[in-house]
N, C-alpha and C positions, 0 to 999 in steps of 0.2 A: 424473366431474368432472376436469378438465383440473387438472397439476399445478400448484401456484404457482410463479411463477419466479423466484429471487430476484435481488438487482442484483450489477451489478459495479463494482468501484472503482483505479483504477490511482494510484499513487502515484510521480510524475514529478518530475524537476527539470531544472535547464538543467545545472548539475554537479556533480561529486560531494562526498559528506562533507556533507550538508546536515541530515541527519537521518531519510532516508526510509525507512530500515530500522527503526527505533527506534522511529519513530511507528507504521509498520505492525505493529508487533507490540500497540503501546499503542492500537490504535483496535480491534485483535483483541478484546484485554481489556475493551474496552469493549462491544462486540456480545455478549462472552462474558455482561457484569453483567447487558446487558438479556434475558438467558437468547436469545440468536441466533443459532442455528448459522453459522458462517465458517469458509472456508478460507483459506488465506493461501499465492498462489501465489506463487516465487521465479523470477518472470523474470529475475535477473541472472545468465543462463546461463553466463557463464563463471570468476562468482568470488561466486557469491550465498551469504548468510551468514545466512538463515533459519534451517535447521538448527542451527547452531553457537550463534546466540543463544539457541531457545529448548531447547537442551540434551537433544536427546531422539534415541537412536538410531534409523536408520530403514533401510529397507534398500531401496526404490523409488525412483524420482525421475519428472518429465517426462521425462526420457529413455528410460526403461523403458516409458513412458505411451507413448510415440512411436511409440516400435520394436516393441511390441506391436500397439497400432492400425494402423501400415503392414503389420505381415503379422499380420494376423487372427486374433489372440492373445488381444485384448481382451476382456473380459467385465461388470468395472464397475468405476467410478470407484475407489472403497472398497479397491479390491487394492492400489491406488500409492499412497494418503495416506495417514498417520504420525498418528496422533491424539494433541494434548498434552492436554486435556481433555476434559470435558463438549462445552462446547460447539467450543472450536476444533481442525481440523484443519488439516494442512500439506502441501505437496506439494514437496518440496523442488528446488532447480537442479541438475544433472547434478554429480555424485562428481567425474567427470575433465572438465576444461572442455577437454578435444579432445573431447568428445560433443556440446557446446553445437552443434559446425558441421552437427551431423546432426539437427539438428531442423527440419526447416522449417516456416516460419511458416503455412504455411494449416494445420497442427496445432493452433495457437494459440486459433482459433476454437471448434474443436470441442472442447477443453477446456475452453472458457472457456462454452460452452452447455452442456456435461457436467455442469459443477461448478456455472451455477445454477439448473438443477435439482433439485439435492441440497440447496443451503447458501440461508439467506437473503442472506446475503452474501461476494462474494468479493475479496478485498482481494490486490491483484496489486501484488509491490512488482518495480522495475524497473530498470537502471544508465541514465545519465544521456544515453549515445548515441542518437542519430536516429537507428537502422539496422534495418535489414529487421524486424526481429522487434520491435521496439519501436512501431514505425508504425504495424502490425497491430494490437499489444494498443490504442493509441491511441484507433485507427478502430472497435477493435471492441466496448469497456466502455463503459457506462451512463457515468459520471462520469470524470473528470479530475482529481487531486489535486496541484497544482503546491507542493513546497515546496523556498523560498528563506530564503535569512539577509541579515542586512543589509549584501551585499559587494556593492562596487562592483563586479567579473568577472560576478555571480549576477545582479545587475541588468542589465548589458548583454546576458548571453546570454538572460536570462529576456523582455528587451523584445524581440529578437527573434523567439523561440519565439511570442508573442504578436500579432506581425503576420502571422506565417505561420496561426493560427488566424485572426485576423482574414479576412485574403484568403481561406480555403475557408470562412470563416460558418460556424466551427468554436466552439459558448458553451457544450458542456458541462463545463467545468471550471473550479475555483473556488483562489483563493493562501491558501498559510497562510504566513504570515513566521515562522520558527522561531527566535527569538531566545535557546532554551533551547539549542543546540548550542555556541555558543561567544558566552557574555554578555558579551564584551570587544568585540564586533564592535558599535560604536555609531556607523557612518558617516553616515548620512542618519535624518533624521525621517522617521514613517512618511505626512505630507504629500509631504516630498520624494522617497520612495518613488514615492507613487501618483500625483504627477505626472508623474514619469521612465518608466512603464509606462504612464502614459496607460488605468490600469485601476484595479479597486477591489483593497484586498487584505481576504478574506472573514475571514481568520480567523489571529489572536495568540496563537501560546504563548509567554510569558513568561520572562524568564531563571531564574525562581524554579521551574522543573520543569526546573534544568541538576543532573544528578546524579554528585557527586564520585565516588561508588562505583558507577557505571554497570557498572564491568568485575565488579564482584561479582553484580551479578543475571543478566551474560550465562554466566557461569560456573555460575550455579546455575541457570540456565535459568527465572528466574522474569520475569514482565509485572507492569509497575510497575503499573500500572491495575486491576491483579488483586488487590495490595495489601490489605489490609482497611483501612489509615488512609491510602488514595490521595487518596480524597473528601476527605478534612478538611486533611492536611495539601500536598496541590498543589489545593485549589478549585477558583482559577479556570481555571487550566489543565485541570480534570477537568473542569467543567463546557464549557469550551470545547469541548472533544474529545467528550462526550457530545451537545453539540448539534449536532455537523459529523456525527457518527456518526446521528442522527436526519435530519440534511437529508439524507444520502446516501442513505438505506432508499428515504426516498421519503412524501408526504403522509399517503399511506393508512396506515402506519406510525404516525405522528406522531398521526395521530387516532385510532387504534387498529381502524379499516377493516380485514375481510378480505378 
């Protein structure tokens, strides 16, 4: 029987400081509750902070993945990923970002068919540039995770990124407005939003999951979602994130289909 193969999900914005690192670790934790194997790739080759949040020494990266696979070294995924739990794995962004330049992007693919093979899902977080290697993961992942905050810069570059999907008939990807990264940012109603984007926006986290002591779980390496009073005390933010984390798997999933 042919292996199942699980999705991918990229975590995009128009720029940076949005929250896509943060959430990418808290949608990890989420896959982790529903017991779902996930990796969690660090495409921001040159200053990516996967590692450092979730606090775990490791001694591989994509780089290593790279430079093996080009000269015939490779033998399985499993040798470069860092395991922080049960369920989540991590592959971290290159140690020295003069490595980042030596990765080319057609590597992008076959790591990213490598890894879902193995995981039911793989959560690729990413920096905010158009450039070579960002296009790729784009072009290449199941889904598209746009998230924006309510700034009038995040709005204009986010309605451009938007037409440019528009023109290639480009709809697999869905907005989360993050209003938890900086709750003082109250520019536009989220009508005035989604008229200015001329799109829907899927999905609201809350300024009530803005977390004063954020620098203390990245220092202890721990995922807010992983929390035991996650559920109860951010609700509806949990459930938010738990039902984005069900759309992204996919129907078969949701119904409970193998």
């Amino acid at each position: 029987m042919k292996k199942k193969t699980g999705k991918s999900l990229c975590l995009a914005s128009s720029k940076g400081g949005v929250g896509k690192t943060f959430l990418t670790i808290c949608l990890a934790g989420i896959y982790a509750a529903m017991e779902k194997k996930v990796l969690i790739l660090d495409m921001d080759l040159s200053s990516g902070t996967i590692a450092h949040a979730l606090n775990k020494p490791y001694e591989k990266t994509i780089y290593n993945f790279v430079d093996d696979y080009n000269n015939n070294r490779y033998k399985d995924l499993k040798d470069y990923v860092t395991t922080y739990n049960e369920f989540i794995d991590f592959l971290p962004s290159p140690k020295d970002p003069r490595q980042a330049t030596k990765i080319d992007s057609k590597y992008i693919e076959i790591v990213l068919e490598k890894a879902t093979n193995h995981y039911d899902m793989v959560l690729v977080d990413t920096t905010h540039d158009l450039n070579e290697s960002n296009l790729v993961i784009l072009d290449s992942v199941d889904s598209i995770l746009f998230v924006m905050q309510n700034d009038p810069m995040d709005l204009k570059n986010m309605k451009s990124i938007l037409a440019i999907f528009k023109d290639l008939e480009k709809d697999n990807y869905k907005i989360l407005l993050n209003n938890s990264r900086d709750p003082y940012k109250k520019y536009f109603t989220l009508f005035d939003m989604k008229n200015i984007l001329k799109n829907n926006i899927d999905y609201v986290i809350t300024s009530e999951f803005y977390l004063k002591n954020i620098d203390s779980y990245i220092m202890n390496g721990k995922i807010v979602t992983l929390e035991p009073k996650a559920a109860n005390v951010f609700n509806k933010d949990y459930t938010t994130l738990m039902n984005l984390g069900v759309e992204m798997l996919g129907k078969e999933e949701e119904n409970g289909e193998n």
